[in-house]
N, C-alpha and C positions, 0 to 999 in steps of 0.2 A: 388553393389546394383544398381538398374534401376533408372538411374535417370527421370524425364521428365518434357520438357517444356513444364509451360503453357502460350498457347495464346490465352483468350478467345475472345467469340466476343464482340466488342464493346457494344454493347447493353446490354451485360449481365450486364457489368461492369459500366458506366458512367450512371449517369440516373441526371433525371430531376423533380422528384418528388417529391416535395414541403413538401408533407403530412412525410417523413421519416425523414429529417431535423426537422420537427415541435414537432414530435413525442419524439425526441431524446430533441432537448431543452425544451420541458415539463418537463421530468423527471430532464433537467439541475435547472428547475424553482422551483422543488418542494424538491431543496438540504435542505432549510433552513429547512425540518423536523427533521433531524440531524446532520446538519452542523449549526456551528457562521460563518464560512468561508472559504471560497477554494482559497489558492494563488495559484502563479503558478509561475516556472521558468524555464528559458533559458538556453542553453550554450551564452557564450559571443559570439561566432558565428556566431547564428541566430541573427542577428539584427532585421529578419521580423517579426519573432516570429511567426513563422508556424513550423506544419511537417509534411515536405514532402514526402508522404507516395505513391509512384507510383505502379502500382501493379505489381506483388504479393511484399505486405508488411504484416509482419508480429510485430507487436508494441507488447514486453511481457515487463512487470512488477512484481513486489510484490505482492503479495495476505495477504490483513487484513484482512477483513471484508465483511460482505453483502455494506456496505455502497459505496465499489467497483462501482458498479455500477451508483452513480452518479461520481465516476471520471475518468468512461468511459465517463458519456456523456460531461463532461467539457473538456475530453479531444479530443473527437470528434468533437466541434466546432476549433479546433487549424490544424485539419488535410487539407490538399492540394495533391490531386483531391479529389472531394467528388468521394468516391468509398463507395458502402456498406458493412460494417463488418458482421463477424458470430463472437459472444460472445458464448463459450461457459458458461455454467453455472452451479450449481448443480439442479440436479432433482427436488429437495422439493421446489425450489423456485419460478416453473413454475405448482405448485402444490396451491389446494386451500387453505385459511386460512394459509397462508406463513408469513404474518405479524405477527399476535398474533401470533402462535408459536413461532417465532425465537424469537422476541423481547419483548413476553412478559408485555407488555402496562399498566400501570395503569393510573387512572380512563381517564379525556377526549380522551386522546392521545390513548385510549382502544378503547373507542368508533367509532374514526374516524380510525383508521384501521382495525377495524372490517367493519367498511362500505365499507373500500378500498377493504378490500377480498372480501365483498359479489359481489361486481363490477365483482370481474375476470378480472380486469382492467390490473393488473399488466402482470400475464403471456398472455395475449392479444399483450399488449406491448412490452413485452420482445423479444416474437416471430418475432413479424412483425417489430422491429429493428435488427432482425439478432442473438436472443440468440436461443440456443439449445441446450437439456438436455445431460450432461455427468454423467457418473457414475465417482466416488470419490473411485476406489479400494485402492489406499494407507492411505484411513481415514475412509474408512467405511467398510469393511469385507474382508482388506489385509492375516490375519491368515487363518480366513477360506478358502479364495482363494486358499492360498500359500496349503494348506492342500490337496485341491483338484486337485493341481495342475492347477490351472485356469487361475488363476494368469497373467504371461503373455501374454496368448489370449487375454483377457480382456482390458491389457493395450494396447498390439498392436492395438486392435478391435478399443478403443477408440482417441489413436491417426492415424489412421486411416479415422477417423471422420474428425479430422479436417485437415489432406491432402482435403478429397472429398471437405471442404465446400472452401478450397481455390481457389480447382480444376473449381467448380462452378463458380467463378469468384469474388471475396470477398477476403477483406483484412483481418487478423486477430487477433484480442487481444487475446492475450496469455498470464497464468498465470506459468510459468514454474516450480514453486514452488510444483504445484496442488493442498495444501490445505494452509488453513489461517496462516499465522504465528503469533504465539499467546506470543511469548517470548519477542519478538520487534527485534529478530535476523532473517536474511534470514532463512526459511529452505533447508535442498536440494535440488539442483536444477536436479526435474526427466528431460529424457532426448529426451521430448517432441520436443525441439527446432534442438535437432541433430536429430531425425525421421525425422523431416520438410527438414530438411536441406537434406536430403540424399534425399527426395522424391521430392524434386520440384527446379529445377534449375533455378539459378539467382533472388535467394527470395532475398529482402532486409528485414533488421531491424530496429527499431526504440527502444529504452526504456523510460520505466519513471520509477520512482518511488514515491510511498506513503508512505507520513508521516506523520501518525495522531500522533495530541496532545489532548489527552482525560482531561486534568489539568490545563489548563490556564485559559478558561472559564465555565459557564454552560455547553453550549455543544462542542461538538468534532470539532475542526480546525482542515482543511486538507490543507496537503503542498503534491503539484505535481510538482516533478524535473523533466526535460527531457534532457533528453541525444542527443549527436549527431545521425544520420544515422548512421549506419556500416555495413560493410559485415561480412559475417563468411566464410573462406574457404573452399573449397570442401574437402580438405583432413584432415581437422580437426576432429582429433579423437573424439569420447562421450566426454572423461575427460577435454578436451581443449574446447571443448565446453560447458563444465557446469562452467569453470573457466573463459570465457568469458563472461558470463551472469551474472553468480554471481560480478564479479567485474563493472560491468555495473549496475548493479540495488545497490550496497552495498555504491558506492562511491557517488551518489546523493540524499540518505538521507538527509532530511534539520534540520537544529541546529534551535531548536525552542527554546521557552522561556523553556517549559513540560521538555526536553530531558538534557536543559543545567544547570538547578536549578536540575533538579535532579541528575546528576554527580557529582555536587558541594554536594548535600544534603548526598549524598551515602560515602563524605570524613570525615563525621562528625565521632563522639566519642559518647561514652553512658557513659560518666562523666563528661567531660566538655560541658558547652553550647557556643555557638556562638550568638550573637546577631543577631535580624532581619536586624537589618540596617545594618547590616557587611555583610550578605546576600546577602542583596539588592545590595549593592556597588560591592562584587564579581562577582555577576551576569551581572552586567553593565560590568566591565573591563573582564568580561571572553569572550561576546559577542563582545568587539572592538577589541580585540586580533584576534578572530576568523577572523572579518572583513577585517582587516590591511591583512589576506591572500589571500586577493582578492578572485578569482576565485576557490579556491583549495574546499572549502566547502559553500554551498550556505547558507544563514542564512534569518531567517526572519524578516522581517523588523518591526516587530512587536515588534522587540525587543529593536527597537529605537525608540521608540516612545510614547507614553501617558498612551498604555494600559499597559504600564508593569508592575507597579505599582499590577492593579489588578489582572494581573495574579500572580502575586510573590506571594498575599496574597490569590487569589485562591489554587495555589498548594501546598501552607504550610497546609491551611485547608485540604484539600484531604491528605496529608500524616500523619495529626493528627488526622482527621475521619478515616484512615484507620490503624491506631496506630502503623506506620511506624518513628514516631516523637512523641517527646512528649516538654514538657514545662519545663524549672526549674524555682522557686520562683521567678526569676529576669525577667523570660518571655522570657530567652534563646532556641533557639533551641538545641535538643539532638535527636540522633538516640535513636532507640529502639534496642531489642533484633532481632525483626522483621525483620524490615529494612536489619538488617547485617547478620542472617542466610542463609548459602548457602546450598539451597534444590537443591539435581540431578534433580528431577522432576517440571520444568519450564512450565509443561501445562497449560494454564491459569494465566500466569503473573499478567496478568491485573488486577486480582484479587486477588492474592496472595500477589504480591509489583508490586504495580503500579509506584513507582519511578524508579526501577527496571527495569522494562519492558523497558519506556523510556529513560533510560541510554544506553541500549540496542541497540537502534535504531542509536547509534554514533559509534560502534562497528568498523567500516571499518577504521575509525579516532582515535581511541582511544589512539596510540601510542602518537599523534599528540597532541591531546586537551590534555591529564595527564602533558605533560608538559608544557602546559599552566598554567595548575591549579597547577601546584606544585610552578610555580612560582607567583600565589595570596594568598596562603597560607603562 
């Protein structure tokens, strides 16, 4: 296949305009609409705690959620050279009334983004930071496609899009997943990043990865890991390269309060109960264990510290509101039927078993944490 370099011209690429910086930290300013909070980590590495994204770079990540987008822009204040991104996105969210639909609002929190849509503020925004609309064939009309045999025109067509916006002179956030992973597991990784890799010579890489915890508090806490640079080789087959992403985005998952109480909650029994405070105390010596490994899995600091307390007693509530857990006489914790049922179909975790889901998210480590916890038990 043709490979080719790009060397755009400088102007394309370096700019000095104030207003796309301003733009991008807006949307970083308006996280607390659904975020409690956004940490963020390093490799031990970066001491400077930048990424150095020289062009053509290419930064892919995990795909969650709409809420993505503000950990692009937090993670676009960390990048070195300001170069401007092409984000792709999905279609309906550069579409009107994008709010209320996806999220559904009740009462004030209704009202104020229904005023956000009527603005047109958002895909205004979106646009002139660099997002543009892709089609979603492997989530939104893959059968059909495949019927029509469309299928992969479609996908070429579309990663072909983001060849051109690189080719433009732009760095690129890439979801390599293509749609949201709803399980708290990677999904497959399509093979967006070897198209890239085969069409543009001397691309570098960057990853991160997102890890929400929707159970510790009110609202959703985001954890952003980032990975070293790396290259991918030129003769790296598709499969070696979906095995190199995937192990890049799987191993910097972060060990939050959500993901490590729920490991532990998912060891329980539906006849004997365990005490909270035995809980609480496993939860502490599961997170110093994890700690003591240094560098090997990133953990949040949050879990040394003051709020844990309410998070332990936030996520017991979420898994007894969601009858994941129940109570005995003594005020023991017990697993449910729930809880412990294994369903094939994992589409929507998050609301099927939401402890679940979160357990999920440690997957790359698992072998690793079990025997941890085998020896707290």
């Amino acid at each position: 296949m043709l490979e080719t370099s790009v060397v755009p011209n400088s102007s394309q690429v370096v700019y000095s305009e104030k207003t796309y910086d301003w733009l991008i930290n807006l949307v970083y300013r308006t996280r607390g609409i659904l975020f409690d909070s956004i940490e963020e980590y390093f490799e031990e590495s970066n001491r400077d705690k930048i990424l150095y994204a020289p062009y053509p770079t290419v930064l892919i990540g995990n795909h969650v959620g709409e809420g993505d987008i503000f950990g692009l822009a937090a993670i676009h204040r960390m990048v070195q050279p300001k170069i401007k991104f092409a984000i792709p996105v999905r279609e309906d969210i550069l579409k009107k009334d994008f709010l209320v639909k996806e999220f559904r609002p009740k009462g004030s929190l209704k009202l104020i983004f229904k005023l956000i849509d009527k603005t047109n503020i958002i895909p205004i925004l979106l646009a002139y930071i660099g997002s543009f609309p892709i089609k979603r064939p492997f989530r939104d009309n893959a059968r059909e496609l495949l019927k029509k045999g469309e299928l992969r025109d479609l996908v070429d067509q579309e990663w072909n899009t983001l060849v051109d916006r690189v080719r433009s002179g732009r760095n690129l956030f890439m979801f390599p997943e293509g749609t949201f992973n709803h399980d708290g597991y990677l999904n497959q990784i399509k093979k967006g990043v070897y198209f890239i890799r085969t069409k543009i010579k001397d691309v570098h890489f960057i990853s991160f990865t997102l890890t929400y915890d929707y159970i510790s508090s009110k609202k959703t806490q985001l954890h952003i890991s980032y990975g070293d640079n790396f290259e991918i080789s030129e003769t790296a087959e598709s499969d070696q390269v979906a095995n190199i992403v995937k192990e890049r985005l799987g191993k910097n998952y972060v060990a939050t309060s959500g993901n490590l109480l729920s490991a532990i909650l998912l060891q329980l029994g539906t006849e004997t109960g365990v005490g909270k405070e035995i809980l609480f105390k496993r939860l502490q010596n599961f997170a110093e264990e994890i700690r003591k490994k240094g560098k090997e899995i990133h953990i949040s600091g949050k879990l040394f510290s003051n709020h844990l307390e309410d998070a332990f007693q936030n996520i017991l509530k979420k898994g007894l509101d969601h009858k994941l857990l129940r109570l005995n006489g003594n005020g023991d914790v017990l697993a449910s039927e729930k809880l412990l049922y294994k369903e094939e179909d994992t589409r929507n975790l998050i609301k099927k078993n939401i402890l679940l889901y979160h357990s999920n998210q440690l997957s790359y480590h698992r072998p690793a944490l079990e025997k941890i916890l085998l020896s707290l038990t």
